[in-house]
C-alpha positions as CSV (number, residue, x, y, z in Angstrom):
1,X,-17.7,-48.3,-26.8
2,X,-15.9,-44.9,-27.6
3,X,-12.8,-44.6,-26.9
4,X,-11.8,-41.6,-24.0
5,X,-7.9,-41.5,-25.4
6,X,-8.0,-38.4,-27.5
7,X,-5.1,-39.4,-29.6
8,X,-7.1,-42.6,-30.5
9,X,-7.1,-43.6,-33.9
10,X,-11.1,-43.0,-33.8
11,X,-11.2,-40.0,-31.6
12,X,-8.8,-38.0,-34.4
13,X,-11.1,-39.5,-36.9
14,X,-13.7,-37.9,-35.5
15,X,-12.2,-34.7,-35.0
16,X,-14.0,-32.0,-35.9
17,X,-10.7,-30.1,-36.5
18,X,-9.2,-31.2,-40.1
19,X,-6.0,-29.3,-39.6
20,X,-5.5,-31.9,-36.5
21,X,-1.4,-32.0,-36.1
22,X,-1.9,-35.5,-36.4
23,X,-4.2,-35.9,-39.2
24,X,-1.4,-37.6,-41.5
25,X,-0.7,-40.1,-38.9
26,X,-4.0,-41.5,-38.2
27,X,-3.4,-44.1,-41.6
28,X,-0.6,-45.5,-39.8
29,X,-1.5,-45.9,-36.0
30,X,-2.2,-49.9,-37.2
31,X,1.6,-50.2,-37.1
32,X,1.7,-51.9,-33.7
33,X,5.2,-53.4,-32.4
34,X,5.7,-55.7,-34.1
35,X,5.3,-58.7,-31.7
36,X,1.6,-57.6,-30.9
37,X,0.5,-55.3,-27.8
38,X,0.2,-57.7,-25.0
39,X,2.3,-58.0,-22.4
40,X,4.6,-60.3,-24.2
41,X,4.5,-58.2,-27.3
42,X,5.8,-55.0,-25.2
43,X,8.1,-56.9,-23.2
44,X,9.5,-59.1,-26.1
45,X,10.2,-55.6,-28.6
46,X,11.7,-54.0,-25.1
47,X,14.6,-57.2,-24.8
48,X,15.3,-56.9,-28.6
49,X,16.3,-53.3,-28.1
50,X,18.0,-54.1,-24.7
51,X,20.6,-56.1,-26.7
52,X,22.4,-53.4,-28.7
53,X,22.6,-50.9,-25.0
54,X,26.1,-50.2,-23.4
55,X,24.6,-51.5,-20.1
56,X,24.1,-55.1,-21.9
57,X,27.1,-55.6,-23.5
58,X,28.9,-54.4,-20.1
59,X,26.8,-56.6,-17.8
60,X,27.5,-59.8,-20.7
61,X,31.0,-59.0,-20.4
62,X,31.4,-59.0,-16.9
63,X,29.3,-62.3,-16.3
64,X,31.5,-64.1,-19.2
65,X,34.3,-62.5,-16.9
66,X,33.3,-64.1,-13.8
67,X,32.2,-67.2,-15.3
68,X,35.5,-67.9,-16.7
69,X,37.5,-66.5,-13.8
70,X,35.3,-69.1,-11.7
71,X,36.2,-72.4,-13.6
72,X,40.0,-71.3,-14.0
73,X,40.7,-70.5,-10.5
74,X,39.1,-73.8,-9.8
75,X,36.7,-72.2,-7.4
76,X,34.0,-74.7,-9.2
77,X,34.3,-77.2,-12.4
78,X,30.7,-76.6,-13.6
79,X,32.6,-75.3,-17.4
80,X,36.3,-76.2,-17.3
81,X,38.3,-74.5,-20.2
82,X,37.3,-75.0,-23.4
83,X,33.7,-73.6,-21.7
84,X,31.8,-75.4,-23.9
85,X,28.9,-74.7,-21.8
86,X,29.3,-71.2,-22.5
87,X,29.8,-71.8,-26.1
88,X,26.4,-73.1,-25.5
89,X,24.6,-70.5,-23.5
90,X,25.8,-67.9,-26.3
91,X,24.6,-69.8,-29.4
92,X,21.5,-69.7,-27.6
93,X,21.5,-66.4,-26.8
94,X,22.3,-65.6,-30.7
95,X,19.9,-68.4,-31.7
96,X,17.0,-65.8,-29.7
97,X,18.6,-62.5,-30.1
98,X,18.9,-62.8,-33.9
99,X,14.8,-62.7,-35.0
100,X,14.1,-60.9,-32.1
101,X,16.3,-57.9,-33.0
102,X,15.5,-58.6,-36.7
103,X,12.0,-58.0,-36.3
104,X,12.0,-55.1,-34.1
105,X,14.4,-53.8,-36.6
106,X,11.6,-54.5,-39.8
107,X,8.7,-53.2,-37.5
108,X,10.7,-50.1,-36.5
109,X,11.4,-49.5,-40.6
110,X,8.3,-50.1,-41.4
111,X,6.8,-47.2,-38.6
112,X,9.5,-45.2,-39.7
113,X,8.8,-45.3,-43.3
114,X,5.2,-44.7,-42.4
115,X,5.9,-41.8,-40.7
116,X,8.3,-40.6,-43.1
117,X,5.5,-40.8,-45.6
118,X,2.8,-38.9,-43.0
119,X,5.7,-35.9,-42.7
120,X,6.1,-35.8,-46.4
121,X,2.2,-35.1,-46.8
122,X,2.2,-33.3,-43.9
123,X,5.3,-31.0,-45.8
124,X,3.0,-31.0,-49.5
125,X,0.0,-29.8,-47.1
126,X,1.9,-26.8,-45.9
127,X,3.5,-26.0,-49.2
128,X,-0.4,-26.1,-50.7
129,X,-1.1,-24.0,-47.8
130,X,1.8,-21.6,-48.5
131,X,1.0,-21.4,-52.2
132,X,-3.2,-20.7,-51.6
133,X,-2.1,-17.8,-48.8
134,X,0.3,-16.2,-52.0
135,X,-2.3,-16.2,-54.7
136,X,-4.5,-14.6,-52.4
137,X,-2.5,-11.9,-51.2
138,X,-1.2,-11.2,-54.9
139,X,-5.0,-11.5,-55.4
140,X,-5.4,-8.8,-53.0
141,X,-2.6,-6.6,-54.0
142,X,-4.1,-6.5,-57.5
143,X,-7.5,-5.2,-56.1
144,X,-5.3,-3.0,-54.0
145,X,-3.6,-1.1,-57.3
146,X,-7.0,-1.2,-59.0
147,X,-8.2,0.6,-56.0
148,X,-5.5,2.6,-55.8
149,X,-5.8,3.5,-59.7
150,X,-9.6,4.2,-59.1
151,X,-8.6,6.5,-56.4
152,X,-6.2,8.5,-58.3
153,X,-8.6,8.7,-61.0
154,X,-11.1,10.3,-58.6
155,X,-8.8,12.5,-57.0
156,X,-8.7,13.8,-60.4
157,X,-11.9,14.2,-61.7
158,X,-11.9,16.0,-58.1
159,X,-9.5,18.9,-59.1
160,X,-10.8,19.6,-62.1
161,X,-14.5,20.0,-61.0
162,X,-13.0,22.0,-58.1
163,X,-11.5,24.4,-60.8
164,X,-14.3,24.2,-62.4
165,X,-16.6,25.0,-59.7
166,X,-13.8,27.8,-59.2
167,X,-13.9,29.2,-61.9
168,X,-17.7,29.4,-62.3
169,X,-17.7,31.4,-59.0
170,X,-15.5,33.4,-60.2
171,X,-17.4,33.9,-63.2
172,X,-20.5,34.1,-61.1
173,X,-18.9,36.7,-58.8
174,X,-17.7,38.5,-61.6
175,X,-21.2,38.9,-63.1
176,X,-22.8,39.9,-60.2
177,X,-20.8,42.1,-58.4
178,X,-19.7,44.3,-61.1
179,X,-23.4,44.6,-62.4
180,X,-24.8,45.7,-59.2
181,X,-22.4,48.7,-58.8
């Protein structure tokens, strides 16, 4: 089956366009996230980048807020002071959030180093490119003065077989006219 997502790692294979924007990236496109790209693959990488966001850290706070302003106003006794329960809940919550944000952070340098690498032949293409386009024009501006030099040589030969041709008439004239008087 063939895949209809032009941007597919086969379709830009296939391209019929070498100079595809994309052509240096198409080595890399196996570098899924790094928990697969399932469901829980996309949902698991999406929680380990949640954890380092403003909005978490402000909605943590405020439920550690709440939970402790709960127990010591003695509105309930599920966690009284020295809340080991939330000692608990946060070890476990670091127990999870470490390898979680430690892989996303190993997939994400691994893509990133990828991609650095796809830029940097992507740069050495375009300075290939740049180099190819300036022996070609100093190419042409070579033919240009040898042109130019085959011109001026012809413009000369020009002159002189115009004076020459000038100076037989004049000759010719000479000959003729002053002969038939």
């Amino acid at each position: 089956m063939v895949s209809s997502d032009p941007l597919s790692p086969a379709a830009l294979k296939r391209s019929a366009n070498p100079l595809h924007h994309l052509r240096f990236h198409v080595p890399h496109f196996h570098l899924t996230p790094v928990f697969g790209d399932g469901w829980f693959g996309t949902k698991a990488e999406a929680f380990a980048r949640f954890f380092g966001t403003p909005t978490f850290l402000v909605g943590q706070t405020m439920i550690v807020a709440v939970w402790i302003a709960v127990n010591v106003a003695g509105w309930t006794k599920f966690d009284v002071y020295p809340f080991i329960l939330l000692n608990l809940a946060f070890s476990l919550q670091a127990a999870y959030a470490a390898p979680l944000i430690l892989l996303a952070q190993t997939r994400q340098a691994d893509r990133d180093k990828a991609l650095a690498d796809a830029d940097a032949q992507h740069r050495e293409a375009l300075a290939n490119a740049s180099l190819e386009r300036q022996e070609v024009a100093a190419r042409q501006s070579e033919q240009l003065l040898e042109l130019l030099r085959q011109n001026t040589e012809l413009t000369r030969l020009t002159q002189e077989l115009t004076a020459q041709i000038q100076m037989l008439t004049s000759e010719i004239h000479s000959r003729t006219c002053t002969g038939a008087h």
